[in-house]
C-alpha positions as semicolon CSV with decimal commas, in nm:
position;residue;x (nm);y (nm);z (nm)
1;X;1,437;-0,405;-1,650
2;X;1,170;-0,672;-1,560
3;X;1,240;-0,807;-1,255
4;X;1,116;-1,041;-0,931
5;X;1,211;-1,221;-0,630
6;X;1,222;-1,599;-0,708
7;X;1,334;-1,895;-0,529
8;X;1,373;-2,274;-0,606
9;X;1,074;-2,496;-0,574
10;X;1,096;-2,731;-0,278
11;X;1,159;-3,077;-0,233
12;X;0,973;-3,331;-0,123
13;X;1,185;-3,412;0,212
14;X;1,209;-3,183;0,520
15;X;1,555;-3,099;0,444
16;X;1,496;-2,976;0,113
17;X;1,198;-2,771;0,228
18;X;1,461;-2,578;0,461
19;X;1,661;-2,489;0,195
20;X;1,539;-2,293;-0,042
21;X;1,715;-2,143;-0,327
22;X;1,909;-1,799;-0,271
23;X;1,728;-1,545;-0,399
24;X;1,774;-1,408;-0,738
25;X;1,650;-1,098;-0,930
26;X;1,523;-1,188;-1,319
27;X;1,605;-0,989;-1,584
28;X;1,403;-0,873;-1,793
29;X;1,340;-1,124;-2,121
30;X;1,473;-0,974;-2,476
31;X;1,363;-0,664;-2,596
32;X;1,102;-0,795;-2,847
33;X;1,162;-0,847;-3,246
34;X;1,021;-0,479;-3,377
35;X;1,048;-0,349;-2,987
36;X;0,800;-0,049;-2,964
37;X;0,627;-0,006;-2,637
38;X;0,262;-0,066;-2,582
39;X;0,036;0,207;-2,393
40;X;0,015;0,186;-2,025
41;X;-0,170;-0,070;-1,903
42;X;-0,227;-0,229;-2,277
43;X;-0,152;-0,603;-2,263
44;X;0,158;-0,652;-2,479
45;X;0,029;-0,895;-2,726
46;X;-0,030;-0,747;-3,089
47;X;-0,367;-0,897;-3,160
48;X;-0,497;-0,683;-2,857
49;X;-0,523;-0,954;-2,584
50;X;-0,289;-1,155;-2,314
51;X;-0,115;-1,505;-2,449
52;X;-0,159;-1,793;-2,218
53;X;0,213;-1,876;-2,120
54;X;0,357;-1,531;-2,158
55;X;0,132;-1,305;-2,009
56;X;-0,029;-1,560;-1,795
57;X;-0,028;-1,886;-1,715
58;X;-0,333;-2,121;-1,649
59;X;-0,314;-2,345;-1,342
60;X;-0,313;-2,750;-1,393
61;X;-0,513;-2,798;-1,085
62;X;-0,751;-2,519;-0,981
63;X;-0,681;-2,427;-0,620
64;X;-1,041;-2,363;-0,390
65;X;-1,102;-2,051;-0,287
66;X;-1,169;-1,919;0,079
67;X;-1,469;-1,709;-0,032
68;X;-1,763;-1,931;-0,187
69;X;-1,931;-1,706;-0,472
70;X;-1,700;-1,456;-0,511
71;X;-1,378;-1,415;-0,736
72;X;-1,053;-1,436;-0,516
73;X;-0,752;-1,259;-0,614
74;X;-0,438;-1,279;-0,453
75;X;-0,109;-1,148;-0,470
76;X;0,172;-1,374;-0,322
77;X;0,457;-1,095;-0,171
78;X;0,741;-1,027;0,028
79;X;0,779;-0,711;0,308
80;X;1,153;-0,745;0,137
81;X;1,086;-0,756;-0,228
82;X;1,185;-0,486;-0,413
83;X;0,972;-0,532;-0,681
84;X;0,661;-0,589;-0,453
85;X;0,783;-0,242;-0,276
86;X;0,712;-0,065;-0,669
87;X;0,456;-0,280;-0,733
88;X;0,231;-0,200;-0,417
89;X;0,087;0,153;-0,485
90;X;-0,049;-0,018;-0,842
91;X;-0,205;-0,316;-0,716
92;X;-0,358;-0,142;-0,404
93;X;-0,528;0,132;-0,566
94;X;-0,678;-0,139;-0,829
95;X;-0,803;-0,324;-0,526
96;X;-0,977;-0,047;-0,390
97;X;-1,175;-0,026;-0,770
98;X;-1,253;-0,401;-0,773
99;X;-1,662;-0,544;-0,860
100;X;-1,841;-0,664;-0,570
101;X;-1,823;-1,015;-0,663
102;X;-1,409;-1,016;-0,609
103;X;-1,238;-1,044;-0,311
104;X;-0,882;-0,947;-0,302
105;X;-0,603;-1,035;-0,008
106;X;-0,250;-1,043;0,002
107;X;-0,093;-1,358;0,131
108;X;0,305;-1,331;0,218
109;X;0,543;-1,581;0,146
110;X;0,798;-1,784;0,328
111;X;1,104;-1,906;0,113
112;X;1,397;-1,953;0,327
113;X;1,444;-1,849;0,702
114;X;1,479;-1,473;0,696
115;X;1,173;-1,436;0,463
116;X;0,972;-1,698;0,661
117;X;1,059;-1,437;0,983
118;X;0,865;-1,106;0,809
119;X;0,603;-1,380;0,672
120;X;0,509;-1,435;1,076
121;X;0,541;-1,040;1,124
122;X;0,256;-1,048;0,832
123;X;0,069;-1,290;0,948
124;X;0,073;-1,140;1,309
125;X;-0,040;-0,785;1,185
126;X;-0,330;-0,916;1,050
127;X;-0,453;-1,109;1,350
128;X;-0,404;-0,769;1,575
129;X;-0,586;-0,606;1,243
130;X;-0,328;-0,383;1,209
131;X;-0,109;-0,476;0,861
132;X;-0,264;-0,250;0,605
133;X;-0,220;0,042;0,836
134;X;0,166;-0,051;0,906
135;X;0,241;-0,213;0,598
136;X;0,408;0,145;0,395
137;X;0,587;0,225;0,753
138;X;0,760;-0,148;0,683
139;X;0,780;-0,134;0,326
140;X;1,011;0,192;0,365
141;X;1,230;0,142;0,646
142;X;1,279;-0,211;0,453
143;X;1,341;-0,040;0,107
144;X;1,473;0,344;0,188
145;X;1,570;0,307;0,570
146;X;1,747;-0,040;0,523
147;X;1,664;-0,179;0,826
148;X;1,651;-0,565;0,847
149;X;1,308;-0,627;1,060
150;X;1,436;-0,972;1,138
151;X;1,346;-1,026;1,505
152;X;1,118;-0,996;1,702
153;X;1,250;-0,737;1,944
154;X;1,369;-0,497;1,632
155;X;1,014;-0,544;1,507
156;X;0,827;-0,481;1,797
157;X;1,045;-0,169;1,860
158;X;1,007;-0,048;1,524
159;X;0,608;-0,081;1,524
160;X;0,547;0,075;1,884
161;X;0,528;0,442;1,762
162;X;0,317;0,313;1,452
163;X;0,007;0,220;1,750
164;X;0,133;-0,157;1,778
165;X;0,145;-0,247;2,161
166;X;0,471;-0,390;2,197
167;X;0,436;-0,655;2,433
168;X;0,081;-0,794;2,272
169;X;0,284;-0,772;1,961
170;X;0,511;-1,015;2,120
171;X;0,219;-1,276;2,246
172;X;0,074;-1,303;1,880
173;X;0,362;-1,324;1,754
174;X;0,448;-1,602;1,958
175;X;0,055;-1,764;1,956
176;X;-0,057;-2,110;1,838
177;X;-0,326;-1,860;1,617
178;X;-0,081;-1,664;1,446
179;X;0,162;-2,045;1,387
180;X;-0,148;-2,185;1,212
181;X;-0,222;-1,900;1,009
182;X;0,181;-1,930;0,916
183;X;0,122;-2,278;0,804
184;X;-0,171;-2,205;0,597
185;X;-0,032;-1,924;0,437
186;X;0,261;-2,148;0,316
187;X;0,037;-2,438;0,192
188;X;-0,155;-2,177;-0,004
189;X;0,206;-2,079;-0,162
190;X;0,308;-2,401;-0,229
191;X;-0,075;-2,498;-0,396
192;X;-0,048;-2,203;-0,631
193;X;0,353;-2,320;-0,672
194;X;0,480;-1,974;-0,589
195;X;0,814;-1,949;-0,691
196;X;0,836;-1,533;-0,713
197;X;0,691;-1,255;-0,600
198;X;0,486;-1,051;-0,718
199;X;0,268;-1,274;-0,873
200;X;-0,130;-1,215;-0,832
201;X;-0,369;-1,512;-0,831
202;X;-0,681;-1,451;-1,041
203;X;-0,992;-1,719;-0,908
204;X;-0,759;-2,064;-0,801
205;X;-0,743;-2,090;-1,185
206;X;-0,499;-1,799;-1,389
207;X;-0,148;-1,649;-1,236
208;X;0,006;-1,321;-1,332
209;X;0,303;-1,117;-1,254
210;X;0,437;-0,780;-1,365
211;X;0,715;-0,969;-1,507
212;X;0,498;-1,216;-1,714
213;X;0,274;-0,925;-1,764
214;X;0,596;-0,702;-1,943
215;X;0,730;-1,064;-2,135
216;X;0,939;-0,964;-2,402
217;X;0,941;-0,594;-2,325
218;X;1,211;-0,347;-2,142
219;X;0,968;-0,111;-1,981
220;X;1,046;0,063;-1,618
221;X;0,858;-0,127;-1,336
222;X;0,583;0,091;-1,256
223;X;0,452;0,006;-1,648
224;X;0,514;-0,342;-1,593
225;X;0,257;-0,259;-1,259
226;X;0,032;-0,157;-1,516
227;X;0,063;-0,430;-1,781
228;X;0,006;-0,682;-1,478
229;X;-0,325;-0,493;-1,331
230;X;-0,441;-0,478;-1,715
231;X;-0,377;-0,894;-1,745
232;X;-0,583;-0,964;-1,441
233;X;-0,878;-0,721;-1,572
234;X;-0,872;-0,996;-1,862
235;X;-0,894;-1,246;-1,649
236;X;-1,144;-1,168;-1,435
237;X;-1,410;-1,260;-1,725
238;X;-1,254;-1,564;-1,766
239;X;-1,246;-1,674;-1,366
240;X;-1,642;-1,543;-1,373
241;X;-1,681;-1,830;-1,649
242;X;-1,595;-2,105;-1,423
């Protein structure tokens, strides 16, 4: 089943930014009319080629990138996502294969308190340069060790054997840097209008997700991985066209 971490979108008053919607797994859409499965990594359209829509969707407002010249790609996720946790082996060995003129990040989002908490733990990691190193360690004592990581303390404890100092751990965490960084992150979020995760950002113009990617289709998740990664190779032409 198709699947991904949503939320509401937010309001326009304070109070309604602090309460975002509970989160909610999505099925998968119908089982399409005539139903056979695609090859891995084929876009599932039967005229060979992603729908604008379904597959992906086209942004009304192009959002600017942070890399002048190059292609940025993004994937919106959360440490506690599920389907970010199957969808991270795909997406990271693509990255690792992308052209020169792409730049890829992740950017972690922050839809209600507890979420907002591993968002700073993100954040943090990257200012001390040490989230890609750490980031499995979390992903599995989130996913298979079902621990919380939703303070501080419990965070800095649980990174300490993983070569995170706990106490400078504790100053980022706490910095006016790492606060910023927060609030840009979520501005970037709400410019794309993030409301799920995984979703993947192809140049500030197209938007993707291994959900939209398997639309009409009841596939496992690791093809809907692939049927994602397959969308955003189409769409990297298009981004290049400007």
């Amino acid at each position: 089943m198709a699947g991904r971490c949503g939320a509401g979108r937010r309001g326009t008053t304070k109070e309604s930014k602090m309460k975002r919607r509970e989160f909610n797994t999505l099925t998968a859409l119908s089982t399409a009319a005539g139903g056979g499965l695609l090859l891995s990594g084929a876009p599932a359209q039967a005229q060979g080629g992603p729908i604008e829509g379904r597959q992906y969707q086209r942004l009304a407002k192009p959002v600017p990138g942070s890399a002048p010249g190059k292609i940025e790609v993004i994937e919106f996720f959360w440490y506690g996502c599920p389907h970010c946790y199957v969808f991270e082996p795909t997406i990271e060995a693509w990255a690792k294969q992308l052209p020169a003129d792409v730049v890829y990040r992740k950017v972690h989002v922050a839809f209600r308190a507890n979420v907002k908490i591993h968002q700073q733990m993100f954040v943090t990691l990257e200012a001390m340069g040490k989230e890609a190193q750490v980031r499995p360690a979390i992903f599995n004592a989130i996913h298979r060790g079902g621990q919380s990581l939703t303070d501080v303390d419990a965070m800095a404890k649980f990174l300490a054997p993983l070569g995170v100092d706990p106490a400078k751990f504790k100053e980022t965490y706490n910095s006016f840097t790492v606060q910023t960084r927060v609030q840009q992150a979520t501005k970037l979020q709400d410019q794309y209008n993030i409301d799920g995760v995984p979703t993947v950002a192809i140049g500030g113009r197209f938007l993707t997700s291994p959900a939209m990617a398997g639309f009409g289709l009841r596939v496992s998740e690791e093809e809907l991985g692939q049927r994602c990664i397959a969308v955003a190779n189409f769409l990297l032409p298009l981004a290049r066209k400007g």
